[in-house]
Every structure is written in structure tokens, then in C-alpha cells.
KEBA-970355 format. One record per residue: residue in one letter; x, z, y of N, C-alpha, C in turn. Coordinates in steps of 0.05 Angstrom, whole numbers, plus 5000, padded with zeros to 4 digits. Layout:
% residues N
AXZYXZYXZY
...
//
This chain:
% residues 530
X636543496473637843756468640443706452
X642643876451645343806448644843976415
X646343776400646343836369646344126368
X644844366351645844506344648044596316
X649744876321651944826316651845036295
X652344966267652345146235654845136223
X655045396221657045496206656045596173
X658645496155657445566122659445836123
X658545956106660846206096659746296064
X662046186053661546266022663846236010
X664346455986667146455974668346245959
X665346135955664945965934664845715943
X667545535945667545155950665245035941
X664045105916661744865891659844985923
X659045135922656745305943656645165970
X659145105982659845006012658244736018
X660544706000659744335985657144275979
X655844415972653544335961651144365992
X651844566003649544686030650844396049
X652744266046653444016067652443896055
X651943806029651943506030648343486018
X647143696012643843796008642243536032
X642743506055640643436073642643276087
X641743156111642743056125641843166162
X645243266158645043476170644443366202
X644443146208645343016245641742966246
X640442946221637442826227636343016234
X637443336225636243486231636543606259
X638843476274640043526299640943776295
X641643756273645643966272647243916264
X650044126276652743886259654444206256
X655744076225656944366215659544346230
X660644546246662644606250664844696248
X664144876222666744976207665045166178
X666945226166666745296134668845636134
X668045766119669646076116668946106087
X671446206077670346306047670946616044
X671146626072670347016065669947106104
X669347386100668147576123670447476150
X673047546147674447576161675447306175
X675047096160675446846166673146776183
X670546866169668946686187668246926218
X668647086218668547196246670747196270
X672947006252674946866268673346756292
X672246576265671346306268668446346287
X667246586292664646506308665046666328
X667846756335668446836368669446576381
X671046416359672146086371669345936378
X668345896356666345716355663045746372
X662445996364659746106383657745896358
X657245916335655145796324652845826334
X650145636326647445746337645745926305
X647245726285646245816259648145896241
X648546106216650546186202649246116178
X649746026154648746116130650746146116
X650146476100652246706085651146786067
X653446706045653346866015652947166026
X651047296001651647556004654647715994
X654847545965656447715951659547525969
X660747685975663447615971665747835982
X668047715970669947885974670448116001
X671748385989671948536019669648566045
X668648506045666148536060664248256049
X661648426040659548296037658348056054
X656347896054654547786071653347916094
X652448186079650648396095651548486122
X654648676116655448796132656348616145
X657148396144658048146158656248046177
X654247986171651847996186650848136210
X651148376204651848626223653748576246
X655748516236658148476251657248246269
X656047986262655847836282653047906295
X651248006285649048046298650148276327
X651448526322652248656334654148496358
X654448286359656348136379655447896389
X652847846373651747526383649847556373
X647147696387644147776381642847506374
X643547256383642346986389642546856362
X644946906346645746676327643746776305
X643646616294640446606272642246526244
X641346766226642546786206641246766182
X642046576166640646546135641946746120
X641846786100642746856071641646736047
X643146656037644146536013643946725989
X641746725970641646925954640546915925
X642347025908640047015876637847155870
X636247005857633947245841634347555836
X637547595831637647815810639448035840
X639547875869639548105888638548135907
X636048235896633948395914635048615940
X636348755923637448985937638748965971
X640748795962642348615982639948536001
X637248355989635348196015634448436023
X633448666011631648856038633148926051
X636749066055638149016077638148906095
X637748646079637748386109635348406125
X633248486111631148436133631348566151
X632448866145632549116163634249086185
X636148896181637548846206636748556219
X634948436209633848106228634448026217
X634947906189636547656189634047496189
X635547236205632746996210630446846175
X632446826160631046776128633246786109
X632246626081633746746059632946416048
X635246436037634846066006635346195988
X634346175966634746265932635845995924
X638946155910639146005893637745955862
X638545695860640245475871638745345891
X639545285905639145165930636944885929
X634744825945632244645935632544515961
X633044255956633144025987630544146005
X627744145997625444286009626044456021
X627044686008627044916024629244906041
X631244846037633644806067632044656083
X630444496074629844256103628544536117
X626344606108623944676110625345016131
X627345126118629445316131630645176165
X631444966154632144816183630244816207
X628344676195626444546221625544806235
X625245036210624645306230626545446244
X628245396235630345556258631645376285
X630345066278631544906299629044946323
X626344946313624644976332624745286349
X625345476331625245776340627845796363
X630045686359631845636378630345466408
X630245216398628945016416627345226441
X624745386420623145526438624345766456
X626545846447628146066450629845976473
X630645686474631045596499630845526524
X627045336511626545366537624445696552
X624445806534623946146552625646236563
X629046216549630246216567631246116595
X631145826592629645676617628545726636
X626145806627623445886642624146176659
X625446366644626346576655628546646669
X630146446669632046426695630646266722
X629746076714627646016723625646176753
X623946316727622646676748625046716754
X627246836747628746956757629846896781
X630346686782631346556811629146526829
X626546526822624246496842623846866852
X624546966833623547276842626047356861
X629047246857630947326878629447166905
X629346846905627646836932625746986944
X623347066926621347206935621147516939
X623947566930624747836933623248006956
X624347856980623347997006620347977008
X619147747004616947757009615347976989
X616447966962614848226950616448486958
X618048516964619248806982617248837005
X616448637023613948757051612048737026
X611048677016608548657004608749036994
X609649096981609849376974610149536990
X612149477012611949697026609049767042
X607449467045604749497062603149687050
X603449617019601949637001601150007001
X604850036999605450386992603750497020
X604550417046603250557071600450527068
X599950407044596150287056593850527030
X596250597017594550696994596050866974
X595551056960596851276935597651026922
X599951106914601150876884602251166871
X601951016845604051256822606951316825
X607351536831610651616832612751346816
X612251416791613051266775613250956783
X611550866789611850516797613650586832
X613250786846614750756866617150786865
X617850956847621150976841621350716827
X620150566809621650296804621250076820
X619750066836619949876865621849946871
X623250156887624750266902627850196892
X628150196864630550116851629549936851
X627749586842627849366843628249216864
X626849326890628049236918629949436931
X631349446910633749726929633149766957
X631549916956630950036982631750306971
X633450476990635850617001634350827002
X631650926983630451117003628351266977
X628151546968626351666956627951806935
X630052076944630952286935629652466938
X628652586918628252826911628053076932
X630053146955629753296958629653206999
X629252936998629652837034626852847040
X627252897075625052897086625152757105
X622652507109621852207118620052277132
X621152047154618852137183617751767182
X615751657192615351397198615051407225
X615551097234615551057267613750667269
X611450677281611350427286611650227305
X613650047311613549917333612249757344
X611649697367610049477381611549437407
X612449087399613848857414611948727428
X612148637457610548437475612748407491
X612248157499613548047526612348187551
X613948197569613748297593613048127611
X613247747606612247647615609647477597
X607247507607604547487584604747117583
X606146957600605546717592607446657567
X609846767561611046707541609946867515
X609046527499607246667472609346397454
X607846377428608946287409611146317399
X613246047386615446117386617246237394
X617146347425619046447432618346807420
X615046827423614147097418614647167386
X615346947373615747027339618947097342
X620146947358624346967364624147277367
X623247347391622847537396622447767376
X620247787359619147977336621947997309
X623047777313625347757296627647877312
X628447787332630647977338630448297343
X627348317346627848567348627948817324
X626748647307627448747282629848767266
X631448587277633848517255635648767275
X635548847298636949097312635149367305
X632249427293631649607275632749657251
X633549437239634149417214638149547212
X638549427232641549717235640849987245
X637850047242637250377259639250577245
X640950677256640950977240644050937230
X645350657225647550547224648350677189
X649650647171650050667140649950987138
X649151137145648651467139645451427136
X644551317145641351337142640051147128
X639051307110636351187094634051067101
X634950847104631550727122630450487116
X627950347108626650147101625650027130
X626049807131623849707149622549467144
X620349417156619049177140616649087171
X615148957165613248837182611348877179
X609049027189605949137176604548917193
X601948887170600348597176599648577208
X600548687221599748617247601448627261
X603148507251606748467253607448677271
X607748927270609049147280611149247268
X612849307279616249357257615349667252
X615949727224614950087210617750037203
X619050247209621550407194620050737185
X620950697153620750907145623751057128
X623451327144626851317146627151677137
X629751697123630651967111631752057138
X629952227158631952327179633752637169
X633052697143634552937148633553187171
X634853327171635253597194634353437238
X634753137231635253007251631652937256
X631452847291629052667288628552477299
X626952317285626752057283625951947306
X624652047332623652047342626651957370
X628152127365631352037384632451887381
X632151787354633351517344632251237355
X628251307366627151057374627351137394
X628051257414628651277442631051137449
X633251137433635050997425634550687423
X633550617401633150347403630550217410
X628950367427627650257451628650167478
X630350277488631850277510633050027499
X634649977477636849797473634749527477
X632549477461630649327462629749167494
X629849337502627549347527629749197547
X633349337548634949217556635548917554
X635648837520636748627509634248407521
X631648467508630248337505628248217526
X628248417560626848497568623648437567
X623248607549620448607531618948877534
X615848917532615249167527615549257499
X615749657493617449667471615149887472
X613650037457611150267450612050297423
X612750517422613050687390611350977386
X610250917363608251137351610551267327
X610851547325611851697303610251877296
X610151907264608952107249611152387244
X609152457234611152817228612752787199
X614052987200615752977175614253057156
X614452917132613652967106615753017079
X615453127064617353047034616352987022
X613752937003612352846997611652526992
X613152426969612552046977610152016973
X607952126963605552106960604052106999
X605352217000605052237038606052027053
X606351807044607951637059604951447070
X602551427054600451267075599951537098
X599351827090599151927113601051947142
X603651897128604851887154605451557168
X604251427153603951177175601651217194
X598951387170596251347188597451507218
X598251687225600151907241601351707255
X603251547243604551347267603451187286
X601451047268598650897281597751027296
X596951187296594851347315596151537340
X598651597336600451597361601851367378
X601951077361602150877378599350837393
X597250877381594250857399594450937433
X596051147426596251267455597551117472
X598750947468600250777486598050627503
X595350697500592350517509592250747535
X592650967529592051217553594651317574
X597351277546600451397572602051167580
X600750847562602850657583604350587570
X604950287577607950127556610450237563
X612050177537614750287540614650577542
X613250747521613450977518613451077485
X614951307484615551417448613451647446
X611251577430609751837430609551897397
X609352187393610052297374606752437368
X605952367339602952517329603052757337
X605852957327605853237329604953277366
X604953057390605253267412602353077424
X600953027407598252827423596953057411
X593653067438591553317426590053137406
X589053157376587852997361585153117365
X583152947369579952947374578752767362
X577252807359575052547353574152387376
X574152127372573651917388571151867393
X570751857421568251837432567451507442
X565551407444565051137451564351227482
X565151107501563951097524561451167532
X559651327553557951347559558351317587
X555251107592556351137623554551347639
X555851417663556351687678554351637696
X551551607709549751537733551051627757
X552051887757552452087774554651987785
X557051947765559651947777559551607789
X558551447779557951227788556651147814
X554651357816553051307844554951507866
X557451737861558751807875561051637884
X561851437869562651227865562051017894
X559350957887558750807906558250977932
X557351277928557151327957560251407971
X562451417965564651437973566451167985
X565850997966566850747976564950577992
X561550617992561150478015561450648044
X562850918048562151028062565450998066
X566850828060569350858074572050988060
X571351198044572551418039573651368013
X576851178009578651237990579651417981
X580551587992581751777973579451917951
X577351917966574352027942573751887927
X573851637930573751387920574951407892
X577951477901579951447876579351647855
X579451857867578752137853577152117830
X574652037837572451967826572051777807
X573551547820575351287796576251467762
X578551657780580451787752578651917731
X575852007740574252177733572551947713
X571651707723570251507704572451447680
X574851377691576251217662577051437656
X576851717648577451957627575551867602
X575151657587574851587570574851747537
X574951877522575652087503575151937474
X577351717489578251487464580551247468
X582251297448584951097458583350817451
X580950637442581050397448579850317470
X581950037473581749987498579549817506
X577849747498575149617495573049807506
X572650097498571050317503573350297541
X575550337535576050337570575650137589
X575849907578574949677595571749637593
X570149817578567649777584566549967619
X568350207609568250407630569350167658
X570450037661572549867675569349697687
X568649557670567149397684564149527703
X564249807687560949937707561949947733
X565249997747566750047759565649807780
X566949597760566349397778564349287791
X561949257771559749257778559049387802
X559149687795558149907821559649767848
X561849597846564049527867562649387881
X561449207863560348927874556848997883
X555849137878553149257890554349367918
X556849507919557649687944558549377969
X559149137962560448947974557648707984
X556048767963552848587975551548757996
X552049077995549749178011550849148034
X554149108048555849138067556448938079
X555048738060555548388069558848338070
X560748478052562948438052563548158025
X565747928039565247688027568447648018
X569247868023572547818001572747777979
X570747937969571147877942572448117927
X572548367937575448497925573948547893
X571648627890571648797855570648487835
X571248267838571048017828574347897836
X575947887841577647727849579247697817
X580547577820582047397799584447617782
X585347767797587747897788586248147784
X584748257793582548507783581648497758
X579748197753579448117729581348117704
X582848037710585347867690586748077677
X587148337693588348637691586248827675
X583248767685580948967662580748837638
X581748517633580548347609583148407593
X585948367610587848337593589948537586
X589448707599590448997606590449097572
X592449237561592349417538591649657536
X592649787561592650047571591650217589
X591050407592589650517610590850527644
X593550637640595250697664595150387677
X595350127667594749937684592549847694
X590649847679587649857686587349947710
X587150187713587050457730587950337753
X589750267756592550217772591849947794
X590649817771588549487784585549647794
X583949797789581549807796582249957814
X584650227817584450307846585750197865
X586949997864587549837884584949607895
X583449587873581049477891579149607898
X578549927894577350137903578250117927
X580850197931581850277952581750077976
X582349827964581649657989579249608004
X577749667981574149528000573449828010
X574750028006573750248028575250248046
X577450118045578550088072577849878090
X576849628074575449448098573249568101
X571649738087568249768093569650048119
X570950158115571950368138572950278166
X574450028154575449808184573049668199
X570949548179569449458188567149688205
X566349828183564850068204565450178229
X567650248232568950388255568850228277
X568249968271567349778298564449738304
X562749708286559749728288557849968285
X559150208264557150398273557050508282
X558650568316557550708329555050448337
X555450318351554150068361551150128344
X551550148314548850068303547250328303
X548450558303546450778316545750808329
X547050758349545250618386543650508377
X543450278370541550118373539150218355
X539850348327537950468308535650718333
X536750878348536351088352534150908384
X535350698390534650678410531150488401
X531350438378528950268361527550538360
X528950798343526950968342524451148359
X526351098384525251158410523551038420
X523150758412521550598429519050528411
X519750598384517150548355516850868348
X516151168373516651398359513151418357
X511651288372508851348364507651178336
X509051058320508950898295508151148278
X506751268258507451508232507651328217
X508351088213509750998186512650888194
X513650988214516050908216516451158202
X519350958183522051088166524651008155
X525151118136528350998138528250658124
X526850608108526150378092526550158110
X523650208128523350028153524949918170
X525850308187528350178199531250008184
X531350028162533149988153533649728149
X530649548142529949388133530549158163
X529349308185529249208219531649108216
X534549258217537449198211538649058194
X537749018171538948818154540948978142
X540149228136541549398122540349588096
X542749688079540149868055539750128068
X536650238061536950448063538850698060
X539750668030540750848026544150868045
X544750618056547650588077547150708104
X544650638109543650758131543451008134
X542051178115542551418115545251588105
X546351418101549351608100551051558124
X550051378139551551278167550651458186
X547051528179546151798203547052048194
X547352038168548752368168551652378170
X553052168174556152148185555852198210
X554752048219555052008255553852258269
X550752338261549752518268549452798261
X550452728234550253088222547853118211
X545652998218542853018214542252798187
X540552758174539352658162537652468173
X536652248156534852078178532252258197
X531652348168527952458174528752718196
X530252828188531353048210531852978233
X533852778231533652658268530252558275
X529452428256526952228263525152418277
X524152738261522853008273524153108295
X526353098296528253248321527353088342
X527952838349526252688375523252708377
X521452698359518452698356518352998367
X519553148366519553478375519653488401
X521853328404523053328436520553168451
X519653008442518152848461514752988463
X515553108447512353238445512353528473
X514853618463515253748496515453688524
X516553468519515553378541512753208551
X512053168538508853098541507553378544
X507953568528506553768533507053888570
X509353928574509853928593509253768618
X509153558616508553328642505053158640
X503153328620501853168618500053358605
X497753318605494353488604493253378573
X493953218558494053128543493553478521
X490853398495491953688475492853558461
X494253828441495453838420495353608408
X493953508392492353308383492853018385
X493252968411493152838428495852618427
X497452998430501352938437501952898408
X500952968389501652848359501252618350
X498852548363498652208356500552078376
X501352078398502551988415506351938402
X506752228388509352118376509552148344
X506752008339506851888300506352148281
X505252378293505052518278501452558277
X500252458262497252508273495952628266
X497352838242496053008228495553308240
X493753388259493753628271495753828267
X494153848244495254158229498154118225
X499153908213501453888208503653848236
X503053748249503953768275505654058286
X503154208292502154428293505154568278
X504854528251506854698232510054578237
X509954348243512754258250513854348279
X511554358293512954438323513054758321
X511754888311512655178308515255238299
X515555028277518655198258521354988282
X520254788295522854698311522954818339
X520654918343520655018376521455288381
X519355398352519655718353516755828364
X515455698373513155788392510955568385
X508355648383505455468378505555258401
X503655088398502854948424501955098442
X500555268441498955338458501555638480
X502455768457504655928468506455748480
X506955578474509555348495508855328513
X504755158526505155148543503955438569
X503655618550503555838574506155998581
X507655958567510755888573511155758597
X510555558597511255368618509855428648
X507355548633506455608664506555908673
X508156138658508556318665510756278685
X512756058675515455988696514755868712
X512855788718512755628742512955818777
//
């Protein structure tokens, strides 16, 4: 450390003389620099000089020690000041204390006590230095870390109540431009992605940076606006829109974004508040109108004030709409298909996990509709179906992928049908005919004969025929029983076992309600015409 530097001031030469030549002044690592034998001289002398230490008679001419003291303390808080004083002026030392002075020597002057005066004011400096040190030091680490504790607060402020008071002195410590009295602040949160999903990393951090550093001019020097990075690196501007809204402003630099960057660009805004105490509620508001970007689709500005707010429901799945599901698409029929689709993913929740759960019953039901049909494309498993329900954000693309594979396997199960079922009802109808004296023939069986499911089967007889299985199956057993009755001596009885019905009575009750007339009335029917 570089010598420190003492100045004497006393009217009195015997006095001067004596405080130099007392000690040895270089051991103590100081060196006298100059001498004054009154006020005016020596405050020449410590605007030239800049002493670290003064020692001052009290008494002397035209201005005292005291007020002299004053004078440099008032202009150089740092320099450390003795006084030099007799027994008999007291008066003079309680002054001094009242204004700092560092200590006092009684005369006459004792080698001990100067040393003993020295070493304390050389160490009290010393320490005084290096705090000062140390605190330029912080100082220069807190300008680096500036920014990083500016996001840190702002996360902080959106995440939770802080006291007015500490926010207005953040707000002046990271001059942030923003928290008058009488402005009203809207928040907006952004969310950046590439438009192409293989570009990740570096390029996807370039990206998050430029598009912030063109947030960060939002609003251009009339507007009051913070922006920062919330832990899930989404750009929040929270901004004094004034009479104006905030909301035109990110329509604005979404578009510019979407241009520059060609990137997807989803912004959530909250409502206006005045209130800085309101500033976590109007992020929670921002958040939860960016959510919606899961239900209306990337590259869209949605605003809390115009979303219906509900409570969020977890998925339940639907039996009904699922098994209409499958009976539409194995039966051919896209457009019902789709309908019915829109009706499963109405979901009554923006995460997209609850919709991709709805997504996969979809699929599933797809792939039960593609085993029973022996269809081997593959459509509700294929690769880009997948890749769209797993990686998909949003609803509108989801949607967009599953009805395009809706749509296709009812159009091959429709292409393919339209060539075989007429063919396979022939052939079904022509089995039923030839197995009609069986009573355990039914749809199971036959269905089973074919290599087909029941339940396809019977939506193929009520397409083709209008009838139902069991209804056609009784409608021929009716028919044939008339004509047996007719061409043959055979009773009642008889003609029921003959076409699988062997239960008399029940016979009996089925041919009345299809004929209209008993057995026995049919055939005197028949022989009244003759």
C-alpha cells in the first residue's frame, strides 16, 4: 500500500517540529506532506494535496481547529482528523466529537500515544480501503448481473404479491420504464417454435433471441414496456398501453415475427389492470389465454377477456360416441365418421395430453374397425398419424391428422365393400336358405361361416336389405312355411320343424303376426281358392 499522506497544522513551529520529529514517520508508512500554521493556509493546502490524515491545533488564529475541521470534513468525508489538545480545553474536544473527528493527543505530546494514534488510523484507513475495494468490486459484479437479477424479479413479481415499496425500488434499480401511478398495464405471453420441428438447439435458442430483441422495440420510445423471459422461456411484455391495446400491438409483431423468422408465433393477453399488485394476476390471464392455442391453433392472438373461462375437465371416454364411431366408419360412411370424430375431441380442457388421450381411443376404435375388415394399410397406426397425435400441440392439428385417417379407411372400407357386398349377401342369403331347417342358425354362426364379425354383418343386412338379420332370417322361415303349407299335407308342427322353428306354439304366434291368418285359416284359404 502507497505511503499514507499527513498534514500538520499548528500556529505554533515548537508544536510542528515536535509532531515530525516524535516517531518515525516512513515506519509507520506515512510521509508528512506539508505543514500550515493557520486555517486558511492549510485548506489551501488539502484541496492541492488531498491528505489521508490531518493533525490540528485547536486554538489558533482566525479560525479555530474546530471550525476548520468542519470545513474539511464538509469537503473530504474520508480524511481522518486528529486534534491536538490541552487538559484545560475540554470545551473545544466535545465539539469535536460531535462532528467525527477520528481522535485527540493531549498535550504535551507522548511518543506512545502518537504511535499508538497512528497504527489506528493507518489500519482504519487500510480497512476502509479494502471495503472500498470490495465494493466496487460488488459493484461491478451487480452491473454484470444486472440483467440477470432484472429477469429474476420480474419472474419473481409475475409469480407472487411483493410489497409496493420493494417494487418501486426494483423498478428504479433496474430502470424499468414502468409503474406510474396513474397507467394502466396489460401483459401478453409469447410462444416461439419453429415451423420446421427438426430444427432444435442452437438454432432454436438464435431463434428465442431474435425474437425477443424485436419485442424488446414493441411499442417503439412512447411505450412503457418490460420484457424479460419466463422460466419456460416464453417472451412476457408487460406494458403501459394507455387508452391503446395491447393486444394490436402483438398482432403487429406477430406477423413481423412469423415473416422474419418463419416460425410459429401464439400469444396469450391478459386484461387491463392498474393495480401493480395485479401484475401476477394478469400474467396468470395471459397464461391461460395462451392455453388456448391447444384448442384455436398456432399463430393465433387470443385475448383472456374473449375465451369462455370454465373449469377444466379431464377426459372421459364416450362408449357411445366411440361405438358410433366404429359403426360409421366400418360401414363406409365418412362424412358421419367425421362428424362424430369433432364430437369425441370436444374435450372441455386446453391440455393437450387430456386431448391426445381422447386421440388415441380414436385410434384404437380405428384399428378394431381395420382387423374386423381385414383391411392391411395400416391407416389408424401409420407413421404420420402417430407422429401428429404424439407431437401435435394443438387441437386443430390433431383433428386435422385423425380425420384424414377417419376419412380414408371409410373410404377404402366403402371401395372395398361396394365390390363384395353385394356378392356376400348372395352368398349369406343363399347359406340361409339351404341351413333354414337348422333353429340354431344365427347371426354369430353365420357370421362366423364367412369370416366375418357379427356385428359387420349385421349392418351389411340392414344396408343392403333394410331388414335386420333375425327379421330377414323369420321373413324366409315364413315364406317357406307357406309354401309347405301349401304344397304339402305335412301339420303345423311338422312345417315348423322343417324351417327351424320347433316350438309349436311359437310358430303358431310368428306366422299369425307375419301372415295375418292362423295355420289352419291359411290353409282353408287355400282351399276355398281352389
Amino acid at each position: 500500500m502507497e505511503k499514507l499522506k499527513v498534514l500538520i497544522v499548528d500556529d505554533e513551529y515548537l508544536i510542528r517540529n515536535l509532531l515530525r520529529r516524535k516517531i518515525d514517520w516512513e515506519k509507520q508508512g506515512m510521509t508528512i506532506v506539508g505543514e500550515a500554521s493557520n486555517a486558511h493556509e492549510a485548506l489551501d493546502m488539502v484541496d492541492k494535496l488531498v491528505p489521508n490524515i490531518i493533525f490540528t491545533d485547536i486554538c489558533m488564529p482566525s479560525v479555530d481547529g474546530i471550525d476548520f475541521s468542519a470545513m474539511v470534513m464538509k469537503r473530504y468525508p474520508s480524511i481522518k482528523i486528529v486534534i491536538v489538545t490541552g487538559h484545560d480545553e475540554f470545551e473545544f474536544a466535545r465539539r469535536s466529537i460531535k462532528l467525527g473527528i477520528s481522535d485527540f493527543i493531549l498535550k504535551p505530546i507522548q511518543t506512545s500515544e502518537l504511535l499508538s494514534v497512528t497504527d489506528k488510523l493507518r489500519n482504519e484507513i487500510c480497512e476502509e480501503r479494502k471495503h472500498k475495494v470490495e465494493f466496487e468490486k460488488l459493484k461491478e459484479e451487480l452491473k454484470q448481473n444486472l440483467p440477470f437479477l432484472r429477469e429474476k424479479f420480474l419472474n419473481r413479481w409475475c409469480q407472487q404479491l411483493i410489497p409496493e415499496k420493494e417494487i418501486r425500488e426494483k423498478l428504479s434499480l433496474f430502470r424499468i420504464p414502468f409503474g406510474r401511478q396513474d397507467e394502466t398495464f396489460q401483459i401478453a405471453v409469447i410462444e416461439v417454435s419453429f415451423a420446421d420441428p427438426e430444427r432444435t438447439g442452437a438454432p432454436s435458442l438464435l431463434l428465442s433471441m431474435q425474437c425477443r430483441k424485436k419485442a424488446e422495440s414493441f411499442g417503439g420510445e412512447n411505450t412503457d414496456a418490460a420484457v424479460f423471459t419466463d422460466a419456460l422461456d416464453r417472451i412476457v411484455i408487460l406494458a403501459d398501453v394507455g387508452d391503446q391495446s395491447l393486444e394490436e400491438h402483438c398482432e403487429t409483431l406477430q406477423r413481423d415475427m412469423i415473416c422474419t423468422y418463419k416460425c410459429f408465433v401464439c400469444v396469450g393477453v391478459g386484461k387491463k389492470h392498474e393495480n401493480l399488485d395485479d401484475v401476477p394476476l394478469g400474467y396468470q390471464e395471459a397464461c391461460r389465454a395462451l392455453n388456448y392455442k391447444t384448442l384455436v391453433g398456432k399463430n393465433q392472438v387470443v385475448c383472456y377477456k374473449d375465451i369462455a373461462v370454465s373449469d377444466e375437465q379431464p377426459y372421459r371416454r364416450d362408449a357411445d360416441l366411440l361405438e358410433e364411431l366404429h359403426l360409421y366408419v366400418g360401414a363406409g360412411s365418412a362424412r358421419n365418421a367425421a362428424a362424430v370424430l369433432k364430437k369425441i375431441l370436444r374435450v372441455p380442457s386446453t391440455d393437450v395430453q387430456q386431448i391426445r388421450l381422447a386421440a388415441m381411443d380414436v385410434l384404437a376404435e380405428c384399428k378394431g374397425v381395420e382387423t374386423e375388415q381385414k383391411i392391411n394399410d395400416g391407416y389408424a397406426m401409420s407413421k404420420d398419424t402417430l407422429t401428429a397425435v404424439l407431437l401435435s400441440d394443438n387441437l386443430p392439428d390433431i383433428e386435422k391428422s385423425l380425420e384424414k385417417c377417419v376419412v380414408s379407411l371409410a373410404d377404402a372400407i366403402r371401395a372395398k365393400n361396394s365390390t363384395t357386398t353385394g356378392r356376400l349377401i348372395e352368398q349369406v342369403e343363399d347359406y340361409l336358405d339351404k341351413n333354414l331347417a337348422n333353429p340354431k342358425l344365427g347371426l354369430s354362426d353365420t357370421a362366423a361361416a364367412f369370416f366375418v364379425s357379427p356385428g359387420h354383418l349385421g349392418r351389411l343386412f340392414k344396408k343392403e336389405t333394410g331388414q335386420t338379420f333375425v327379421e330377414y332370417l323369420t321373413t324366409i322361415r315364413i315364406k317357406r312355411a307357406q309354401v309347405m303349407l301349401k304344397t304339402t299335407e305335412l301339420r303345423g308342427y311338422q312345417v315348423g320343424e322343417q324351417v327351424g322353428i320347433p316350438d309349436a306354439h311359437y310358430f303358431s304366434i310368428l306366422f299369425k303376426k307375419y301372415v295375418g291368418q292362423s295355420i289352419n285359416e291359411y290353409r282353408n284359404s287355400l282351399k276355398n281358392n281352389v
